[in-house]
C-alpha positions as CSV (number, residue, x, y, z in Angstrom):
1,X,148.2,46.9,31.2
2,X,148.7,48.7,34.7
3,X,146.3,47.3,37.4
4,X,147.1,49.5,40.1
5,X,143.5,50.2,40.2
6,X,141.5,47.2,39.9
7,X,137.8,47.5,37.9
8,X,136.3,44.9,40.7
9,X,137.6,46.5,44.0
10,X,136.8,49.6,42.7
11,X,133.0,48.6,42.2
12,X,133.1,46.3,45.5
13,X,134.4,49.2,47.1
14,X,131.5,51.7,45.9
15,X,128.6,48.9,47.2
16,X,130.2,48.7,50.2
17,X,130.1,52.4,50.8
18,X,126.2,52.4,49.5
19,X,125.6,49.6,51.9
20,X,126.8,51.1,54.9
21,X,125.1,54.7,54.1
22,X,121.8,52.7,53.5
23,X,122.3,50.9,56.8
24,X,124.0,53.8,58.5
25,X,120.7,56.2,57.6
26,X,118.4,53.6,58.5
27,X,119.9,53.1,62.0
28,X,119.5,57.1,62.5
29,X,116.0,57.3,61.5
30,X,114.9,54.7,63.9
31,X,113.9,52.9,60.6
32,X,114.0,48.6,62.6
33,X,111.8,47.3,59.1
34,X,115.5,47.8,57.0
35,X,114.5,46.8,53.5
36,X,118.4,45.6,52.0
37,X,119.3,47.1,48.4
38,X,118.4,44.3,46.6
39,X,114.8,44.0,47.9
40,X,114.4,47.3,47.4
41,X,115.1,47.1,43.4
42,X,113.2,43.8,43.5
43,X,109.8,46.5,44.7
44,X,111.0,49.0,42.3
45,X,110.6,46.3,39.6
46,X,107.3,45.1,41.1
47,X,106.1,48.2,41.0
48,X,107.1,49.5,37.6
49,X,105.2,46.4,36.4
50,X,102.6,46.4,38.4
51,X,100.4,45.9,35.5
52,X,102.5,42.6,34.5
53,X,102.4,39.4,35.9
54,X,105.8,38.9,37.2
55,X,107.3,35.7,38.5
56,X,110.9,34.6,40.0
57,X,112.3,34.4,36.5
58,X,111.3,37.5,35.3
59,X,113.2,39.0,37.9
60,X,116.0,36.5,37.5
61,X,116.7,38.0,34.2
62,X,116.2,41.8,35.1
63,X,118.5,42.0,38.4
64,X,120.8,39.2,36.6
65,X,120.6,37.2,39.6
66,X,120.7,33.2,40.1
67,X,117.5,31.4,40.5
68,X,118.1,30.6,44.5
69,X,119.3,33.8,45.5
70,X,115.9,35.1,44.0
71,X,114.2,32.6,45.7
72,X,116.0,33.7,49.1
73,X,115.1,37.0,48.7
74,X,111.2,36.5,48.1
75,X,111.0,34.0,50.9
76,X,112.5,36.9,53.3
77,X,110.5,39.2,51.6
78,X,107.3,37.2,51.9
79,X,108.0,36.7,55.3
80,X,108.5,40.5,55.7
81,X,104.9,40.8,54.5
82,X,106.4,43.0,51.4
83,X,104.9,40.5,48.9
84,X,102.6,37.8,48.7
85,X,103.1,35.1,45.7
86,X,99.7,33.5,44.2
87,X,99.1,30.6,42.4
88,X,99.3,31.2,38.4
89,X,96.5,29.5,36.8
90,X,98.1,28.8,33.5
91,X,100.6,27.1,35.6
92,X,100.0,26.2,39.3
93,X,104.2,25.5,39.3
94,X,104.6,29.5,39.0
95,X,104.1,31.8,41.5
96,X,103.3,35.4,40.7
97,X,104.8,37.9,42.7
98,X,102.7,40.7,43.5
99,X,103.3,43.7,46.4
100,X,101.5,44.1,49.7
101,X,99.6,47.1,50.4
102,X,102.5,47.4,52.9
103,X,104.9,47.5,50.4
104,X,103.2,50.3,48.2
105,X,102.8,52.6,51.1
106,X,106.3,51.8,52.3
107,X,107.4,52.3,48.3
108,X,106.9,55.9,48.2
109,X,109.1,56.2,51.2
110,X,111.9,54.3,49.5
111,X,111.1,56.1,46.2
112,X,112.0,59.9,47.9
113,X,115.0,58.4,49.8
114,X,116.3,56.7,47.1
115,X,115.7,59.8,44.8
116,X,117.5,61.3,47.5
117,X,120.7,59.3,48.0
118,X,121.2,59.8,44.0
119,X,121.5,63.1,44.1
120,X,124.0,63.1,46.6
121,X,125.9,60.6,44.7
122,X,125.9,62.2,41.7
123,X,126.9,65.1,43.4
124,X,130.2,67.3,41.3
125,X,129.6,64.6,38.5
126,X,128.5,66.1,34.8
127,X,126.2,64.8,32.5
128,X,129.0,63.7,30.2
129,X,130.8,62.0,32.9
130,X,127.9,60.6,33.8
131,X,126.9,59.3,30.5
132,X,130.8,58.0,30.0
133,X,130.0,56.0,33.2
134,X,127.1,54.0,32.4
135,X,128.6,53.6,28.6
136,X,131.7,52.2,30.9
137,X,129.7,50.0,33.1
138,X,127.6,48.6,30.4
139,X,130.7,47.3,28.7
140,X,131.6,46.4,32.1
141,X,128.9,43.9,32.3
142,X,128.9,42.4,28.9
143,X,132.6,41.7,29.7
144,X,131.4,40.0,32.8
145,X,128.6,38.1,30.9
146,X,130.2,36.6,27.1
């Protein structure tokens, strides 16, 4: 097997580079209320269920993410006034999660540059290299996870 080119770095090397666009265009658009990449898929699948209660473990499960980096994340984001967690009354040990009016108006915002950044991107890529890819990175993943 020749590991001259390494799956990980590769895909470390990619975030990094969407990191410091994100950052970089955030910076030139005066833009101080930076919402990080994770926070913004965490409102992405807040809103997308918005009809759904959703609590920490539900989001856990989606973004594959350990149960106290969640918990970091809301507590930042509650404390950003992007969401507000209320009592569950089936269980008052639950929180649900639920967005801030800030956070809706700020979504579409998010929603166009997002939209935006994936066009650039995907920019030169086909739609059969494209579907190749996320076979690839699936795989990917459930190598990660079994």
């Amino acid at each position: 097997m020749n590991i001259e080119k390494g799956i990980g770095y590769e895909i470390k090397t990619i975030n990094n580079l969407i990191e410091r666009k994100i950052i970089l265009e955030s910076k030139l658009n005066n833009n101080n209320n930076l919402v990080t990449m994770m926070q913004g898929k965490i409102m992405k699948y807040l809103f997308m269920n918005k009809n759904k209660k959703i609590f920490n473990k539900d989001i856990e499960e989606h973004l594959r993410l350990r149960r106290s980096t969640v918990s970091g994340i809301l507590k930042t984001m509650e404390k950003n006034g992007l969401i507000i967690r209320i009592e569950n009354e089936e269980d008052a040990r639950r929180k649900q999660i639920i967005l801030t009016n800030t956070s809706l108006e700020k979504g579409k915002e998010i929603k166009d540059k997002m939209i935006k950044f994936e066009k650039e991107i995907r920019k030169n890529i086909t739609e059969e290299e494209l579907n190749i890819f996320f076979i690839v990175t699936e795989k990917i993943k459930n190598n990660i996870e079994n």
